[in-house]
SERO-4910 file (N, C-alpha, C, O; in steps of 0.05 Angstrom, whole numbers):
BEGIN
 pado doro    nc1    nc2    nc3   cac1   cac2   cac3    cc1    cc2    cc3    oc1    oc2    oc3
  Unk    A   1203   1105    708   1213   1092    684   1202   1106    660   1179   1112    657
  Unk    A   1225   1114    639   1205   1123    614   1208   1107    592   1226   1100    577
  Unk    A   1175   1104    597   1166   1089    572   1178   1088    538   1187   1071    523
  Unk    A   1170   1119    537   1186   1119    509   1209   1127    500   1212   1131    476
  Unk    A   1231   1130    522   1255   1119    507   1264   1083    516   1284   1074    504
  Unk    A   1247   1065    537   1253   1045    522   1237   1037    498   1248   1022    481
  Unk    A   1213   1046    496   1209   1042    465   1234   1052    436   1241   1040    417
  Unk    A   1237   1072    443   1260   1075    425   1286   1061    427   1301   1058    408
  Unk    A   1289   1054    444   1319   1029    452   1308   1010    438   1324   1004    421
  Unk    A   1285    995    435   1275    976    425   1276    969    391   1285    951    376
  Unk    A   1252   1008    386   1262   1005    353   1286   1011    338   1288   1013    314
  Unk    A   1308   1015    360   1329   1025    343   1351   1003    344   1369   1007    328
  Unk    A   1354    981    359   1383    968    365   1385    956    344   1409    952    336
  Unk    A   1363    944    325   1365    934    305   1382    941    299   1401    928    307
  Unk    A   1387    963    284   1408    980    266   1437    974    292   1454    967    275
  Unk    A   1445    973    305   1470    975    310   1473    939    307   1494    927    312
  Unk    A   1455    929    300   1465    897    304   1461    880    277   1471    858    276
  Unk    A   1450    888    259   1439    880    240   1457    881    207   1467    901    197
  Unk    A   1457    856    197   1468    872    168   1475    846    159   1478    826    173
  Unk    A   1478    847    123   1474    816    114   1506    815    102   1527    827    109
  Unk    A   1502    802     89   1538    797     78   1527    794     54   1503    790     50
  Unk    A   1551    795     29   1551    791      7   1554    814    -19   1549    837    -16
  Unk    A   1564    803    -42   1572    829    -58   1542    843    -68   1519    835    -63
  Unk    A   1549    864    -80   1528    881   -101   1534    904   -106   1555    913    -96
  Unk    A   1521    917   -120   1542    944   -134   1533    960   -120   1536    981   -131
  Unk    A   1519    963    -92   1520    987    -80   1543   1001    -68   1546   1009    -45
  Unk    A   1561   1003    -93   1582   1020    -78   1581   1047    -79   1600   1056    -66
  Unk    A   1568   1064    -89   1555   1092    -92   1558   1095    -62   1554   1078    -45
  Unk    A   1566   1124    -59   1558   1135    -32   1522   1145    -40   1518   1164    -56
  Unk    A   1504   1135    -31   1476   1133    -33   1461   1131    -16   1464   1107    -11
  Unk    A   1441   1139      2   1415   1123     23   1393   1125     -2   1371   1121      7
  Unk    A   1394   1129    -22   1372   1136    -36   1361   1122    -61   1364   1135    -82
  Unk    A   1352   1104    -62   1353   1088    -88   1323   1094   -105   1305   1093    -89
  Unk    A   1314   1100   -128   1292   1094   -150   1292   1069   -154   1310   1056   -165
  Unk    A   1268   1058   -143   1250   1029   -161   1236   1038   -181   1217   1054   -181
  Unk    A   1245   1024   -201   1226   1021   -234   1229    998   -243   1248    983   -238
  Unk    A   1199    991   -264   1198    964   -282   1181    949   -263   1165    953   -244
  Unk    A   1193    927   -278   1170    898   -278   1149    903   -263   1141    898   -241
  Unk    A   1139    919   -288   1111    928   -281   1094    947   -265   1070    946   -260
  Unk    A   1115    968   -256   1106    996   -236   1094   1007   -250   1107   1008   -270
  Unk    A   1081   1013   -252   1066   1043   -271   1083   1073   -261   1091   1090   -277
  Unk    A   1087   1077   -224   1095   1091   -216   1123   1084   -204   1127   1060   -200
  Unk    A   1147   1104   -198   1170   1092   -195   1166   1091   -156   1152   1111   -152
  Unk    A   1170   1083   -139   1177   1078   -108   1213   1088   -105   1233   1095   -118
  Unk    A   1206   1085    -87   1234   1099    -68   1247   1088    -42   1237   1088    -20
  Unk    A   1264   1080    -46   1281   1064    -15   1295   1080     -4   1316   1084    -17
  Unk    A   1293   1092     15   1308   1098     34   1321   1089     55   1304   1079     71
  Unk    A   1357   1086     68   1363   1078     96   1353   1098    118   1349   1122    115
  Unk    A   1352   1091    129   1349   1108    156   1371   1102    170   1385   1084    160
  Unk    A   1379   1113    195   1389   1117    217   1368   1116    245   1354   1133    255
  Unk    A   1372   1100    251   1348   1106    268   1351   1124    293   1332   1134    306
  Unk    A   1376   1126    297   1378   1148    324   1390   1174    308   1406   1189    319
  Unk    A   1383   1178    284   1400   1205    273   1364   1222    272   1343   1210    270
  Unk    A   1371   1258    275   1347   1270    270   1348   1272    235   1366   1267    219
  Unk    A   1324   1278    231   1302   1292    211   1319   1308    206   1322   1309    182
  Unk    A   1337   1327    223   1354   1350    194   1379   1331    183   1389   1342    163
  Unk    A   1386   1316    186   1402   1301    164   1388   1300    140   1404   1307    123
  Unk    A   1363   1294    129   1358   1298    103   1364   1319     85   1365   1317     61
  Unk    A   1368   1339    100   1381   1369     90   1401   1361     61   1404   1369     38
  Unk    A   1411   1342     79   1440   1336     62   1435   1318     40   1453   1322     24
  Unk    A   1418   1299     32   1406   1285     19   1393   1301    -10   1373   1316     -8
  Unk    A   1405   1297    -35   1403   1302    -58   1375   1286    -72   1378   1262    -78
  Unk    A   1351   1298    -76   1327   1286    -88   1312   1280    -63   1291   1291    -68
  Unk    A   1309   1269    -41   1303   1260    -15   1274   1273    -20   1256   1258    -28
  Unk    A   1267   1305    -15   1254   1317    -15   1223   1307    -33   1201   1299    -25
  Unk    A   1232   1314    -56   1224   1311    -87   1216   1272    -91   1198   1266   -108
  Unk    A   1229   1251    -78   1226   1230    -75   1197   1224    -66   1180   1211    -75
  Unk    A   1200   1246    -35   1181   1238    -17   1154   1245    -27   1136   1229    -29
  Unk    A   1154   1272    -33   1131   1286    -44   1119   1269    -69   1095   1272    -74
  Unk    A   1133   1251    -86   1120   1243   -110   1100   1212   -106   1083   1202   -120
  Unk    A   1113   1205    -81   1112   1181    -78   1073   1181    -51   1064   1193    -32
  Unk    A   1067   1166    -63   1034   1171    -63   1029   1151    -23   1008   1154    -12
  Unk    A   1044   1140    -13   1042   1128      9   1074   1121     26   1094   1116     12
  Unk    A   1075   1121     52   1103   1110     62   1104   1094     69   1083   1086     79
  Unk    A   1118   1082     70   1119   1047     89   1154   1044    105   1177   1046     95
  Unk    A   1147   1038    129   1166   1033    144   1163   1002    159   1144    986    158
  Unk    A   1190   1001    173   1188    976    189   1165    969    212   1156    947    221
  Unk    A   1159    993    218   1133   1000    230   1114   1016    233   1122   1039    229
  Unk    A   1088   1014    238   1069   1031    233   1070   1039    262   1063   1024    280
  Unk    A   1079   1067    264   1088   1080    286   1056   1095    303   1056   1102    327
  Unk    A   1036   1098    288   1018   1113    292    998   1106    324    980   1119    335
  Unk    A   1011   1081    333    997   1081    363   1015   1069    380   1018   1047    388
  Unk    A   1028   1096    382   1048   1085    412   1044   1081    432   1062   1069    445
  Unk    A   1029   1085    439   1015   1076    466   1011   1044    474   1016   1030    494
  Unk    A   1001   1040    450    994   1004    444   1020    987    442   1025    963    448
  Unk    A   1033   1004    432   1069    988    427   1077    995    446   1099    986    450
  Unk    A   1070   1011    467   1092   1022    494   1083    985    508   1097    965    512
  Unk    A   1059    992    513   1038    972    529   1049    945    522   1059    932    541
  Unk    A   1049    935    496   1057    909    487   1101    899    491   1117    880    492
  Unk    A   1100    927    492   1140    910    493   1141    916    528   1164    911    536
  Unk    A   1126    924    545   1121    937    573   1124    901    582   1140    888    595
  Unk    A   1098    895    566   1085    854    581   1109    850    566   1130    857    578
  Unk    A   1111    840    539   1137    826    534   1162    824    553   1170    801    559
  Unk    A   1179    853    565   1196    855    567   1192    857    594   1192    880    603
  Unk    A   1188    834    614   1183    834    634   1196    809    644   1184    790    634
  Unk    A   1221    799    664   1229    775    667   1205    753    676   1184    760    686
  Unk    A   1209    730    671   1183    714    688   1188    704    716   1209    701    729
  Unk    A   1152    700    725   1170    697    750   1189    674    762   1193    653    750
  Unk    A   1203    682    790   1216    668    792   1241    666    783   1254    647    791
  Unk    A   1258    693    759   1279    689    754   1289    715    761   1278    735    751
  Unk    A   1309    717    775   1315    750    775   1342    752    777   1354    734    789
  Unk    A   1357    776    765   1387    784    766   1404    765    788   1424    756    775
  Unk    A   1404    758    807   1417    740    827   1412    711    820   1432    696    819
  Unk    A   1393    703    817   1398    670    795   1415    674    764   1433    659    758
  Unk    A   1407    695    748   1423    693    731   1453    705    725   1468    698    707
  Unk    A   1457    719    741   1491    731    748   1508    718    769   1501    700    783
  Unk    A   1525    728    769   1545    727    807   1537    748    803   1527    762    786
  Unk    A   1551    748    843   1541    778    855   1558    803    836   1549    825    830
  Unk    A   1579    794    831   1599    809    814   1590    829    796   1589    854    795
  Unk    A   1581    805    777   1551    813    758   1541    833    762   1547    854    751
  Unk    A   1519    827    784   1493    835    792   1503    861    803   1486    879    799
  Unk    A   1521    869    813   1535    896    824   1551    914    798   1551    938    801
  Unk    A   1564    903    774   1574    910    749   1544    934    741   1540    958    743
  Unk    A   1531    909    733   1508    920    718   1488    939    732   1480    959    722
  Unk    A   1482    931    753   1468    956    782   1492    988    768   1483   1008    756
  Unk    A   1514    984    774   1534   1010    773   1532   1020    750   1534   1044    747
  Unk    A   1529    999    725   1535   1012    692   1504   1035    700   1500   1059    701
  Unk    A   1484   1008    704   1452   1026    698   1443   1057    721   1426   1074    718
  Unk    A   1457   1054    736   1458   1079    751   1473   1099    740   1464   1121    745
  Unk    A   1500   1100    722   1516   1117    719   1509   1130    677   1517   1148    662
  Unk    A   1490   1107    674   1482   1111    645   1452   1118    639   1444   1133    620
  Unk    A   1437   1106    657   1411   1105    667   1396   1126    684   1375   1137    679
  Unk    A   1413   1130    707   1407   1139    723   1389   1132    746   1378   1147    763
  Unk    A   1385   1097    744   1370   1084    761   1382   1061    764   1402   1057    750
  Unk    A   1374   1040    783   1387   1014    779   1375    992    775   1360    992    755
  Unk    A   1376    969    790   1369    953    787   1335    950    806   1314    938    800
  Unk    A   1342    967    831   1315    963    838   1294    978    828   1272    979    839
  Unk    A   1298    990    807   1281   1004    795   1271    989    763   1249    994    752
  Unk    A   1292    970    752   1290    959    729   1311    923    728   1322    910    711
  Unk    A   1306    920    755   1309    897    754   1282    880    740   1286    856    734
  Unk    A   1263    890    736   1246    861    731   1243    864    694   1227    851    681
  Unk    A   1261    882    681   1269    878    660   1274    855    645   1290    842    658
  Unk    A   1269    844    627   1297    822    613   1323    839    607   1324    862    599
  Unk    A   1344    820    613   1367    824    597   1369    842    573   1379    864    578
  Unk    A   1362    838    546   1353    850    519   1346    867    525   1360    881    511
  Unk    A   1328    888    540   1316    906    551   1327    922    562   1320    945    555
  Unk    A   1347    920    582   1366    923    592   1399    939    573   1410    961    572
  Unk    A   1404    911    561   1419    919    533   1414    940    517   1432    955    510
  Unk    A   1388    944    510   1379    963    488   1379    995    501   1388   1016    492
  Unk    A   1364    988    528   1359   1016    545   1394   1022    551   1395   1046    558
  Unk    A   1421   1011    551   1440   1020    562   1452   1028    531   1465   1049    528
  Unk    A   1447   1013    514   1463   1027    489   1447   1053    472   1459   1069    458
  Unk    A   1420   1052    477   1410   1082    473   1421   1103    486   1434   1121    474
  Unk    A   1417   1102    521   1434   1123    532   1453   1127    524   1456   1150    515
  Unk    A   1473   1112    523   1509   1115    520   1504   1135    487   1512   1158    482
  Unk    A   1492   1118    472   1486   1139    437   1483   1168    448   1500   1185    441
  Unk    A   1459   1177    469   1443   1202    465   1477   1207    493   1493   1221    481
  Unk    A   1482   1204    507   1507   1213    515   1531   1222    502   1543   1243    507
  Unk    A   1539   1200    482   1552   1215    454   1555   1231    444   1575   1244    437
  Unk    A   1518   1234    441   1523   1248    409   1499   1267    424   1477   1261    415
  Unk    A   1497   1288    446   1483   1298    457   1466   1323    438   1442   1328    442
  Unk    A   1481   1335    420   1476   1352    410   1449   1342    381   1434   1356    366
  Unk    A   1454   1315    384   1429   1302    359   1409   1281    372   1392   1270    358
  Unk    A   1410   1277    396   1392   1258    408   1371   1262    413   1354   1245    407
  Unk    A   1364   1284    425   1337   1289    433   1325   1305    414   1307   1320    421
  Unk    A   1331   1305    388   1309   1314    362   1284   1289    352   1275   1267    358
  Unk    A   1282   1305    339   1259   1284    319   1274   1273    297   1285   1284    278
  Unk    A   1272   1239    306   1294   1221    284   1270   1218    258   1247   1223    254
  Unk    A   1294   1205    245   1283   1205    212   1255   1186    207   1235   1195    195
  Unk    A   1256   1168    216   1233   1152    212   1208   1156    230   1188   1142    225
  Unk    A   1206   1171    247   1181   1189    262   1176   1204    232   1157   1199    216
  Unk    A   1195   1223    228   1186   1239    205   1172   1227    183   1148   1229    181
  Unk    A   1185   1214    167   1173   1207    145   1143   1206    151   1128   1221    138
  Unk    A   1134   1190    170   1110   1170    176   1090   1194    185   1067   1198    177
  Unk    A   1107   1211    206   1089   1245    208   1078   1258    185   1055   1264    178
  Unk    A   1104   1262    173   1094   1271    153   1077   1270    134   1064   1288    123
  Unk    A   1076   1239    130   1057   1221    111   1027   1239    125   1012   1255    113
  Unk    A   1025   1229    151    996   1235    165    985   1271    156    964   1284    158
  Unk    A   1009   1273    148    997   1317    148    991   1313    120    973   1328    111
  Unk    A   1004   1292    101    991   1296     75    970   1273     62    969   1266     39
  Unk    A    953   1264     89    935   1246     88    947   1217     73    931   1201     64
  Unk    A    964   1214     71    976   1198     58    978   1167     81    982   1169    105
  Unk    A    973   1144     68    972   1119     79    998   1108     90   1015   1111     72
  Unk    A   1007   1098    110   1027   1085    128   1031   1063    128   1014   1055    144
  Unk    A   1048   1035    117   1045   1023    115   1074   1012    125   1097   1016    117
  Unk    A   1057    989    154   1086    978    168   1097    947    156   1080    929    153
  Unk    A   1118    943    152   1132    917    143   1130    899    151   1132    878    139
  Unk    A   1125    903    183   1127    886    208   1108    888    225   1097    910    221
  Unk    A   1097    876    246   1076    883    273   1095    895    292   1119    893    286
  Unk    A   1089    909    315   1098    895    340   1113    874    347   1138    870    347
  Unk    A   1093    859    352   1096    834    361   1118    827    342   1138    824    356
  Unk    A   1126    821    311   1147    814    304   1175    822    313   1195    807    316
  Unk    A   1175    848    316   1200    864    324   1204    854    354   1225    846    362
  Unk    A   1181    855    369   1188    847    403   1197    818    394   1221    813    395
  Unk    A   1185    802    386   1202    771    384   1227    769    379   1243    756    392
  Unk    A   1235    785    354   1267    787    348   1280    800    374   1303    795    383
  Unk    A   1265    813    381   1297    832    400   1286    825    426   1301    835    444
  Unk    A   1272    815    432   1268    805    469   1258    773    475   1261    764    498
  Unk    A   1244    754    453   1245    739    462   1262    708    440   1261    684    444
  Unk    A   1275    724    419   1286    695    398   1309    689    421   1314    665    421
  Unk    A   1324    702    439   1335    688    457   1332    681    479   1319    695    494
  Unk    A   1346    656    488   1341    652    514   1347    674    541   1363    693    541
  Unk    A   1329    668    563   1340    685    588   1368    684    587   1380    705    585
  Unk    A   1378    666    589   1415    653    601   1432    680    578   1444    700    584
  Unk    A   1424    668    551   1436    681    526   1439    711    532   1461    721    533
  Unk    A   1419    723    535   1404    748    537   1422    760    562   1428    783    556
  Unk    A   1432    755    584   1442    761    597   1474    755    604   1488    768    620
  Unk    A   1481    735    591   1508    729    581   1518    753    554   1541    759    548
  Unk    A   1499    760    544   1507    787    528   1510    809    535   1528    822    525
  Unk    A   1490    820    555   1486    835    574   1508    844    593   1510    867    601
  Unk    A   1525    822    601   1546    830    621   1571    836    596   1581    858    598
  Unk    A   1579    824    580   1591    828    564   1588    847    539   1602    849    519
  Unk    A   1568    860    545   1576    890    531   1579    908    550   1594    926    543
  Unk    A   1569    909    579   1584    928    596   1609    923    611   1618    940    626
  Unk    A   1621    897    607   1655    893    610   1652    910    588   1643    931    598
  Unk    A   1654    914    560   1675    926    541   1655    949    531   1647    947    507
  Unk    A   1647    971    544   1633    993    530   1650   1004    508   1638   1016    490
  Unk    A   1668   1002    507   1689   1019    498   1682   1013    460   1680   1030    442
  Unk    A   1680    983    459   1664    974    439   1649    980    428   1653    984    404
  Unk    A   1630    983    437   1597   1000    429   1603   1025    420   1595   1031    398
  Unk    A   1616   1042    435   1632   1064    429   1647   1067    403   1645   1088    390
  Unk    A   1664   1047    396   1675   1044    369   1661   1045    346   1663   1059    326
  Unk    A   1640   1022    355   1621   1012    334   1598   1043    318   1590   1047    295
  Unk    A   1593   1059    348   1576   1073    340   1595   1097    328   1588   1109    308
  Unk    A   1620   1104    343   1622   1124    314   1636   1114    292   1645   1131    276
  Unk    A   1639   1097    289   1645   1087    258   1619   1082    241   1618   1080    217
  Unk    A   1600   1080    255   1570   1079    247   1564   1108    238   1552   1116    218
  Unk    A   1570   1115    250   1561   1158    249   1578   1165    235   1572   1188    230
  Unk    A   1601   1158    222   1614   1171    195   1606   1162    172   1601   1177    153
  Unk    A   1604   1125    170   1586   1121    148   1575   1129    135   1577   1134    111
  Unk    A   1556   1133    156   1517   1146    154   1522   1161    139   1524   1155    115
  Unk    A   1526   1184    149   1534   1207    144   1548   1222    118   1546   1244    108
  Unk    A   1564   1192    109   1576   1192     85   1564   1178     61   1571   1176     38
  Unk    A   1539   1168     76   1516   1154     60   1533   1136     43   1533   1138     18
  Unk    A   1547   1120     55   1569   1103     52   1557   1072     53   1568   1062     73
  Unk    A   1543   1057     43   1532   1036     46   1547   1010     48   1541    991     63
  Unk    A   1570   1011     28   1586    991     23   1604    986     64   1604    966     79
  Unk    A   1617   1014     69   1634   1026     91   1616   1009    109   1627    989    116
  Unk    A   1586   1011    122   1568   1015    128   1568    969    126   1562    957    146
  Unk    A   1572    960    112   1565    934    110   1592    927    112   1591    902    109
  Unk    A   1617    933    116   1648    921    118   1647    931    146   1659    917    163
  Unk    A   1632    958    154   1638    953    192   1624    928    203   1636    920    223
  Unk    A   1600    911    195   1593    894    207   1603    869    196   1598    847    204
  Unk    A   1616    876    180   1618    852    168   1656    841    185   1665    818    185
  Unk    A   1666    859    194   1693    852    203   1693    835    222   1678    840    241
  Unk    A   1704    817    224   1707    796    234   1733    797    247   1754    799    235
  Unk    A   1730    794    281   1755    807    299   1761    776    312   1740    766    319
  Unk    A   1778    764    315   1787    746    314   1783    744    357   1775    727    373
  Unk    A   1791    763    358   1790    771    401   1766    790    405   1765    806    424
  Unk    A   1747    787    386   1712    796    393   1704    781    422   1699    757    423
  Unk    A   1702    800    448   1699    782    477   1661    776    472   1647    759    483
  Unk    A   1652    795    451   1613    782    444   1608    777    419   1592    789    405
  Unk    A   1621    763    413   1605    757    375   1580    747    382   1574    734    402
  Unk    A   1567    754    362   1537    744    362   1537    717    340   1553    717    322
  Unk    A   1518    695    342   1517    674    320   1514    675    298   1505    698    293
  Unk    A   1515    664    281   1501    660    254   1482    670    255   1479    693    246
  Unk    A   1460    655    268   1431    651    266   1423    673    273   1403    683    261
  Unk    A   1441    689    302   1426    712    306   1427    735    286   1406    748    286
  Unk    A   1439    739    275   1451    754    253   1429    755    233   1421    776    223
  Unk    A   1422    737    228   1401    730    208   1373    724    213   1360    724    192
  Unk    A   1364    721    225   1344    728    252   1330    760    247   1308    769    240
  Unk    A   1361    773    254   1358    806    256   1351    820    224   1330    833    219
  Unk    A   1371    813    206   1373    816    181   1355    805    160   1336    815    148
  Unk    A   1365    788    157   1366    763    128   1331    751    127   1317    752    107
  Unk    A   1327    743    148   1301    737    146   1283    743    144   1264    731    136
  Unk    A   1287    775    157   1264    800    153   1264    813    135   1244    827    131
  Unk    A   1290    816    114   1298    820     86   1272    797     70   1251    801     57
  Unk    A   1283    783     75   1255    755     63   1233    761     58   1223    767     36
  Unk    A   1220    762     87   1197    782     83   1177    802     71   1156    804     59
  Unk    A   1198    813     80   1188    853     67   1194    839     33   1183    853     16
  Unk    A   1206    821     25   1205    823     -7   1182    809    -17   1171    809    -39
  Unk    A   1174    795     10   1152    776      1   1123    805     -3   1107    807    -21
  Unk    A   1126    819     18   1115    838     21   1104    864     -4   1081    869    -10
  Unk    A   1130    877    -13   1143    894    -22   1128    898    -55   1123    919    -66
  Unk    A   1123    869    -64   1117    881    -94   1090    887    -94   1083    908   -106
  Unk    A   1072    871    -81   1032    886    -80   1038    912    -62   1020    929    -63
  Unk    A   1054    917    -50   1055    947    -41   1056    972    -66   1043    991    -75
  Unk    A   1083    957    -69   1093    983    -96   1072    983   -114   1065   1006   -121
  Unk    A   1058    962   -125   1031    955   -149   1016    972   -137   1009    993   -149
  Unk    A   1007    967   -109    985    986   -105    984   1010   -107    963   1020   -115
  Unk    A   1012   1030    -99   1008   1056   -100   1043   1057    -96   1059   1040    -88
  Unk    A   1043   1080   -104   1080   1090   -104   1096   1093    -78   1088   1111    -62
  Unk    A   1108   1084    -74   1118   1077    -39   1141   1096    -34   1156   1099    -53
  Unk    A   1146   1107    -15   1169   1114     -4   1175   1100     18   1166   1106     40
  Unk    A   1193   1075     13   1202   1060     32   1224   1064     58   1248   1063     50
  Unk    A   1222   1067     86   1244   1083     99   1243   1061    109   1220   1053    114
  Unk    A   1270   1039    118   1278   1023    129   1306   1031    142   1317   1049    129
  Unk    A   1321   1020    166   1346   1012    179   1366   1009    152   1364    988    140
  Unk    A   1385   1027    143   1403   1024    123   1417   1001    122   1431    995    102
  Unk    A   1414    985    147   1428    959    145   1416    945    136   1429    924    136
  Unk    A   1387    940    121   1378    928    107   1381    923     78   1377    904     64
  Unk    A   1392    952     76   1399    960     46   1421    939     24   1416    928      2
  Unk    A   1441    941     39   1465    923     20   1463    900     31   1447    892     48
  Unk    A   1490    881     13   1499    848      8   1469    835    -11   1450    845    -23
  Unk    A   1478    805     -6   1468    792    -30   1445    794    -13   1430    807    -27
  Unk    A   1433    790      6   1407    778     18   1397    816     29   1384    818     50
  Unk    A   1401    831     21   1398    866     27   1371    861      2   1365    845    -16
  Unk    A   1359    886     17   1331    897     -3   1343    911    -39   1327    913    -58
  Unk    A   1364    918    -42   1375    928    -59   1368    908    -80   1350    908    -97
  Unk    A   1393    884    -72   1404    857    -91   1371    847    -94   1361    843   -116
  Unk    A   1354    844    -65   1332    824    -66   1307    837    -91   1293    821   -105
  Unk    A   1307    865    -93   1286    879   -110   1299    876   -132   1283    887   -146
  Unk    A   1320    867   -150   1328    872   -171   1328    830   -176   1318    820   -196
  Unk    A   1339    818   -158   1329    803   -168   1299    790   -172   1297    766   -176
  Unk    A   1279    806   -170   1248    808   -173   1244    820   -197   1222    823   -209
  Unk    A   1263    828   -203   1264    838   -233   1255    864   -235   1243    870   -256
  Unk    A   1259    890   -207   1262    911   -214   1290    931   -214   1309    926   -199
  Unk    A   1289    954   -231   1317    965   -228   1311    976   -205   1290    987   -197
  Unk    A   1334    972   -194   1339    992   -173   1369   1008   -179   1389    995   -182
  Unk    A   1369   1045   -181   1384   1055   -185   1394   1080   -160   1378   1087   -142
  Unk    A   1410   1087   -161   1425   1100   -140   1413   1129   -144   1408   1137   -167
  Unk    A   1408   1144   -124   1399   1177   -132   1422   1192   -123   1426   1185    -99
  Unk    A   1442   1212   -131   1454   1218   -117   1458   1251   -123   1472   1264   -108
***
């Protein structure tokens, strides 16, 4: 089993699932925003990320460079600096309990679907990653299918390793948004077993989906398209065979938007931030964009 690409299935699904609703003027093609005022001395920097895109996409990014260098510490959704400890911690988390296994929670139907998806995407099956959860499962099959895609950009060094690397070569301080443990709660245990696996079969009936989703995600990006980027999640398909709830939605998004704002201003006070977050955090009314400006700083577009 390798450890760290389910760690990376883990830190990345956010972003294919995540995103708030509501208006704001981020209609700029932008990942790049300047924080100033109420009270910075120094200006901070927001960046989206991609979480499965590499480190040479910044290439393309106008100021990015010059952003990073000015800005005196980084802060991401996580403090990436001991993987080992995060392998170890979503390893126990993401472990079914006992007593419940793929054959109580599927038909055999099921249980033979998902054995075939994870062998032909995986390259292993179920007796090798049956004692998974569901969510675990989910995340590890929609990473592969991405780095299957998009083969020619998968196995680089993605954007948010970098930043945080980088930070470390210029002695510069790391500062994560979130624990561990917060991110494992959102994505392996805010739902139930039943839930978790009722989603699970129903994204490998319709791969074809995920498939849509992700390259309409990869032109966005790419087009540093934020508005594009918040109307793909935001569409609302009337014959969706997996919508996700309200709550989950906001769970993923909205609440951890909350957060990081609760977070966000003794950060920036303390020292000048280059902030790299999941670009789906970025736009609508409850996005870090709208949330920092109504705190009463500007936030302006770099482009």
């Amino acid at each position: 089993m390798h450890y760290k690409h389910i760690f990376v299935a883990i830190t990345a699904i956010s972003l294919l699932l995540s995103c708030s609703s509501g208006a704001s003027d981020e209609k700029g093609n932008s990942l790049l925003w300047k924080i100033t005022g109420n009270g910075l001395e120094k200006p901070s920097y927001l960046f989206g990320t991609h979480h499965l895109v590499p480190a040479s996409f910044l290439d393309t990014i106008p100021g990015i460079k010059a952003a990073f260098e000015e800005s005196e510490q980084t802060v991401g959704e996580l403090d990436m600096s001991d993987m080992a400890e995060m392998q170890m911690q979503i390893m126990g988390e993401g472990m079914i309990a006992p007593g419940i296994t793929y054959a109580t929670l599927l038909s055999p139907e099921e249980v033979a679907l998902l054995d075939s998806m994870l062998h032909s995407v995986v390259g292993v099956g179920l007796d090798q990653l049956g004692q998974l959860k569901p969510a675990m499962l989910s995340n590890l099959i929609s990473v592969s299918l991405y780095q299957r895609y998009y083969p020619s950009v998968a196995s680089t060094q993605n954007i948010d390793y970098y930043f945080q690397e980088e930070a470390l070569k210029h002695s510069r301080p790391v500062v994560g948004l979130e624990t561990a443990e917060d991110q494992i709660y959102v994505l392996l245990n805010s739902q139930s077993i039943e839930r978790q696996a009722e989603l699970l079969i129903c994204m490998i009936r319709h791969p074809e989906l995920l498939k849509e989703q992700m390259d309409k995600m990869q032109v966005a990006y790419h087009a540093q398209d934020l508005q594009a980027l918040r109307e793909l999640y935001e569409e609302e398909t009337p014959n969706d065979p997996c919508p996700s709830t309200e709550e989950e939605k906001n769970l993923l998004n909205g609440d951890r938007n909350r957060k990081w704002l609760e977070k966000l201003p003794s950060i920036m006070k303390e020292k000048s931030s280059f902030i790299a977050v999941g670009c789906l955090h970025l736009p609508g009314k409850e996005g870090l964009i709208e949330g920092l400006r109504e705190l009463g700083y500007t936030v302006e577009a770099i482009r």
